[in-house]
N, C-alpha and C positions, 0 to 999 in steps of 0.2 A: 504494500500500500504506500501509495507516495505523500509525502509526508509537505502540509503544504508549505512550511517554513523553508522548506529546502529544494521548492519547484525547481528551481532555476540551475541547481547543481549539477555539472555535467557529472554524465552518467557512463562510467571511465573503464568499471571493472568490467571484464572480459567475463564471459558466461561459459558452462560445458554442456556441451547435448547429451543428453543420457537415453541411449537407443537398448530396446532389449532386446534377447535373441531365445532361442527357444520354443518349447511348448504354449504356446497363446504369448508370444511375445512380438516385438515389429518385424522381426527376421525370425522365421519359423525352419524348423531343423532338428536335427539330433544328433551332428557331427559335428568334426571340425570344421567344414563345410559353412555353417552358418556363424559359428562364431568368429573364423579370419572373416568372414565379409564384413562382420559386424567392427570387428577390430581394424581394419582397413577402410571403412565409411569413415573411421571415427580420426583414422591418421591424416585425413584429406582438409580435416578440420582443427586440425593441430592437436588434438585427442580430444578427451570424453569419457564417458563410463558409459562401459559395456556391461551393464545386467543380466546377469545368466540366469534365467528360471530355472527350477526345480525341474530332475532331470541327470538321465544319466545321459552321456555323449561319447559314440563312437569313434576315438580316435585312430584315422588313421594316416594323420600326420601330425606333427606339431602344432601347437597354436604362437603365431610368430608373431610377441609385443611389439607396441609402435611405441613411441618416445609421450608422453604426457598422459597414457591411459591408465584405466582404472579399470582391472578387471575382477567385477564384482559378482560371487556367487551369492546363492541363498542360505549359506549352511552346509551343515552334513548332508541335505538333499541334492545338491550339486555337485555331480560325480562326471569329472572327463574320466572317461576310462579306455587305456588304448587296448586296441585290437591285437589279436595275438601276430607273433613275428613270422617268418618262413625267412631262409635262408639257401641262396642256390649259390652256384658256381659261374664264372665268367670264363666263357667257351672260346672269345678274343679277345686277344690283345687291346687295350684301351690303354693311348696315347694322354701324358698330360692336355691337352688341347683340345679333346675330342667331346663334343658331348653327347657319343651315345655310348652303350655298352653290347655287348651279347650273351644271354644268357641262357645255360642248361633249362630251368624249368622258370618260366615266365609269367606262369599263371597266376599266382599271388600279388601279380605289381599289376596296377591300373591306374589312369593320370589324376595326379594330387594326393595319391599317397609319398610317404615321407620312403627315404632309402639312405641306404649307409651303405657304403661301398671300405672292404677292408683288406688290407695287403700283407703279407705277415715275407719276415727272414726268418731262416731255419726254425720257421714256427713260434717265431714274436711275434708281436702284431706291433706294424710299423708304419702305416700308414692309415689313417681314416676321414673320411669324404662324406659329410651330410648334404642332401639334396631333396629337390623332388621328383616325380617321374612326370612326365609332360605329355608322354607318347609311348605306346607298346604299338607294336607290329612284329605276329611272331613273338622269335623270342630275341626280336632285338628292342632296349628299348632306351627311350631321348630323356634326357635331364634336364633339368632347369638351369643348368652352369656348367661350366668345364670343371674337370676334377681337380686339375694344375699340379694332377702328381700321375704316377704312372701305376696302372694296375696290370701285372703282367702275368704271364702262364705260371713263370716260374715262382711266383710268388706266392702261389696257391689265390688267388682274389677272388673275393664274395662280394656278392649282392644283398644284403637283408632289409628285411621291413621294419627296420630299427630306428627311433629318434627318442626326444626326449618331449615330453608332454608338452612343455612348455618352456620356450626357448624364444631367443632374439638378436636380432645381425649384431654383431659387435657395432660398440659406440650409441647401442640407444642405451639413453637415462630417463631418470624421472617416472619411472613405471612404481604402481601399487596393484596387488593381487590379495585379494581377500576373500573370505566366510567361501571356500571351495572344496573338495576333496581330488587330489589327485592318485587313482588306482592304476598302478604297473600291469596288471595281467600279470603276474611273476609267472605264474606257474605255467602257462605258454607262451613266454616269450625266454630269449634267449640273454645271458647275460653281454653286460657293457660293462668297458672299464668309465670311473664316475667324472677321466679326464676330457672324454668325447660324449656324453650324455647323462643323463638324470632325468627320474621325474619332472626337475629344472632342472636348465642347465644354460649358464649365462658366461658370456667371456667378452669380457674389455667393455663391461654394462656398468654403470655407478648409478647410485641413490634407488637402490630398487627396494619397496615396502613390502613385506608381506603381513599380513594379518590372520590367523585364525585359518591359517593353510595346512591341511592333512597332507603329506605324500607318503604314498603305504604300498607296500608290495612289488616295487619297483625291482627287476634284475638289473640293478647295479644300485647309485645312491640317489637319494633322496633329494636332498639340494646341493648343486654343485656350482662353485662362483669360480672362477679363474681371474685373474688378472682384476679384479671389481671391487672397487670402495666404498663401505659406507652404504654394507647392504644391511637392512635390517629386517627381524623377526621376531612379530608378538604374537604370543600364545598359538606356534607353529607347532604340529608333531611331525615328525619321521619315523613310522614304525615298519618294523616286517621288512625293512629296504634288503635287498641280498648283498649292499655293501657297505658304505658309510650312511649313516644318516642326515647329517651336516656338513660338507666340504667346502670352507673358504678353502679355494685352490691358492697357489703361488701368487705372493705381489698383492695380495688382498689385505688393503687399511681398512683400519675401524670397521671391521664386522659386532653387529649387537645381537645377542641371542637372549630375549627375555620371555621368562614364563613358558621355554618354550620344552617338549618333550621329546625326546631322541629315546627308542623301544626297542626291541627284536632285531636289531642293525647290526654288522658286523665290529662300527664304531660310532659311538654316539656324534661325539663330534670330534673330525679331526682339522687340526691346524694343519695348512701342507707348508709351504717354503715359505717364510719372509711374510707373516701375517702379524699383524703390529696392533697395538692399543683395539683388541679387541675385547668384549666383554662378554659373557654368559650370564646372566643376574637369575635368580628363580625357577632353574630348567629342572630335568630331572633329565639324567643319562642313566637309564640301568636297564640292566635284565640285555646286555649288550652282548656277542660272542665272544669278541677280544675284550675292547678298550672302554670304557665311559668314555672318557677324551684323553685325547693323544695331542700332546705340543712335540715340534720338533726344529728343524733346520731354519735358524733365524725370526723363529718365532716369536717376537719378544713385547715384553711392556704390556702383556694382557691379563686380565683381571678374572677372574673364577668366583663366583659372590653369591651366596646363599644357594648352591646348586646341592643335588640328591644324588650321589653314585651310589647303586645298591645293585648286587647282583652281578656285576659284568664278571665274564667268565674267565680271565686271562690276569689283569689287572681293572685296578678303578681309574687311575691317572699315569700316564705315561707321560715320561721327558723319554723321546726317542735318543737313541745313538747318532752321536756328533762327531768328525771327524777328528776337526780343531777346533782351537775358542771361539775365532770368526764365527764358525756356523752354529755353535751352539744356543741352546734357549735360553734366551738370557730375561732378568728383571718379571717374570711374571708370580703373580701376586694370587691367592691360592686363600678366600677366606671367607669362616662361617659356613662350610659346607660340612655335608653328614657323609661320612662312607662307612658304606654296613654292606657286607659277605660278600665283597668281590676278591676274583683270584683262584674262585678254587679249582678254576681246569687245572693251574702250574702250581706257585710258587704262594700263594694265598695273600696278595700284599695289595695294600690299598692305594698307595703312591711309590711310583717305581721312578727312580734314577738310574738312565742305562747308561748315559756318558756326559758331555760335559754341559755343565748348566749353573750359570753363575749367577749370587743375588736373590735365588728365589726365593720367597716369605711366605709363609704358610701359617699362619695363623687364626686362633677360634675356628678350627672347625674338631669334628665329633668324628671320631674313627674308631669301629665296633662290628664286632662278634656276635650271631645270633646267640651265640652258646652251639653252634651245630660244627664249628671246626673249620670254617669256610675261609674267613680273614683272616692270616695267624699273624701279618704282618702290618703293621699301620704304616709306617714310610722307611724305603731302603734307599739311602744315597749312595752314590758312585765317590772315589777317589777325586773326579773331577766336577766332583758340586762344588765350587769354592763359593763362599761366603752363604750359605743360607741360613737362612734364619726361622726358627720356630719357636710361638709363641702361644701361649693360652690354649694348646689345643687339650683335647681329652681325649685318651684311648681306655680302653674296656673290653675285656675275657679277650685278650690276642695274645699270643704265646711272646713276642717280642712286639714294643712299641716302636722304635727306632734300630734300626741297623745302621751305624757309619764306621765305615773301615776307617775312618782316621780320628775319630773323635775328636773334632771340631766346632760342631754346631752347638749348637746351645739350645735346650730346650722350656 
């Protein structure tokens, strides 16, 4: 209502169109199909919020963010859920340059599904290429782009129907994804390593929000950031992921993780290379195969704050193994957290020191023993933990609180 004191005010602030997609929505659908349309109206306008109605959605490609959107589900009734994968062999040679392929069996690809083309040496996987399929004829079929790598006989190279649910070109920012569930199809579909896809999976992307985002069941991880600043997560879960649950990837400043739950993953959440002033405040990592969370290779100046490790099978907190000082996890700060009966696949220990890790402070947190034999160790440091510190914490029914080979620290 215009207010009349202020008739005459120009009227400056920019507006956003909020289009829905879906079941009785403006853009009617049940795939990815309708929501890049929806997402793509919405980039021609500088973005907007895209309303997803209630509704599960066949993915059978990614859904590729534009830079200023808003993509908004309904809840747990909002389910993208991809379609299961198939995986063939490439019959030709395919030049960096070329955009088409030839494939053994073709039937699975039809145009605007998503594809991954993969090259492996003596059976590494060494190359990988996400695309779309544009054109089948036979079993040759046309790409959205050139692969700008070589997929050769010798290489063993695949074609799958592999991406990540949700994904975006490098260099868009400013994206928020909220109130959605992202479901993997784990159990038909094949896995991915979490550096080429994820339920998300984002690379050289900054200021990305997520809000109240499920990714469940995913063959590889859950959320995977590369190279991206200053992405944030409230009250996100990762559960059931067949790999990590949370991956800031390499080169990732200030990642915030609040309120958020990392379940059934092989790591709740890992720091990869050079992840700096990051925070976890409120999460809960347990009931993990390996790690609650895992810090490593220049890891440093990130904070740990009222988080829950219970249950991870391997350890609760890893400082991975560091070569030299340069690369090790240095200044992170570790406080007011509870860890109860992780460790007991190996070694029973709650916070583990594998190599060099300087400065770390640990302090007020609760490290414990159901009584069932699980935790035996509250925290083991390495020869090259030089200066940590620990302070006010409590340990309880653990056969040793502290192991340090050099008795230095101070507790």
């Amino acid at each position: 209502m215009t207010d009349p004191d202020r008739d005459n005010q120009t009227r400056a602030l920019p507006g956003q169109l909020k289009l829905s997609a879906g079941p009785g929505g403006d853009l009617e659908g049940t795939d990815d199909r309708v929501l890049q349309a929806g997402a793509d109206y919405l980039a021609r306008l500088g973005g907007g919020i895209l309303q997803v109605m209630p509704g599960t959605y066949d993915m059978h490609n990614a859904l590729y963010l534009h830079e200023g959107l808003t993509l908004r589900g309904s809840g747990p009734t909002t389910i993208l859920r991809k379609t299961a994968s198939t995986t063939t062999t490439l019959t030709r040679e395919t030049d960096w340059y070329e955009y088409g392929i030839t494939v053994a069996e073709p039937s699975a690809f039809q145009p605007g599904c998503g594809i991954m083309l993969r090259g492996y040496s003596a059976g590494v996987l060494k190359d990988v290429v996400r695309g779309t399929v544009v054109a089948v004829d036979g079993d040759e079929i046309t790409l959205s782009r050139r692969p700008e790598k070589n997929f050769w006989l010798d290489a063993e190279s695949t074609a799958s129907t592999l991406f990540p649910i949700l994904t975006a070109a490098e260099g868009v920012c400013d994206v928020v994804v909220e109130e959605l569930v992202l479901d993997g199809n784990r159990k038909q579909n094949e896995e991915i390593n979490g550096n080429y896809a994820g339920a998300v999976f984002l690379q050289q992307c900054h200021r990305f929000t997520f809000r109240r985002v499920t990714a469940r069941q995913y063959n590889g991880d859950g959320f995977s950031f590369q190279i991206c600043d200053d992405i944030h997560f409230e009250e996100c879960q990762s559960l059931d992921n067949a790999n990590l649950g949370f991956h800031p990837g390499s080169g990732s400043q200030r990642p915030v993780f609040r309120g958020c739950t990392a379940r059934g993953n092989s790591q709740g959440i890992f720091f990869c290379w050079g992840v700096t002033h990051g925070l976890a405040e409120d999460c809960d990592c347990s009931d993990n195969r390996d790690f609650g969370i895992s810090i490593g290779h220049r890891d440093t100046d990130n904070h740990i704050l009222n988080t829950r490790l219970e249950g991870n099978h391997r350890v609760g907190l890893l400082l991975r193994k560091s070569e030299n000082d340069f690369r090790g996890a240095h200044r992170n700060l570790i406080e007011n957290c509870h860890f109860l009966d992780n460790g007991f696949a190996e070694d029973g220990v709650a916070i583990d020191f594998q190599g060099v890790a300087h400065d770390i402070e640990i302090r007020n947190c609760r490290l414990e023993d159901s009584g069932q034999g699980r935790q035996l160790i509250g925290i083991r440091l390495s020869s090259q933990a030089l200066g940590t510190r620990l302070a006010g914490n409590c340990f309880h029914q653990m056969q040793q609180d502290v192991i340090d080979p050099d008795e230095t620290s101070t507790s």
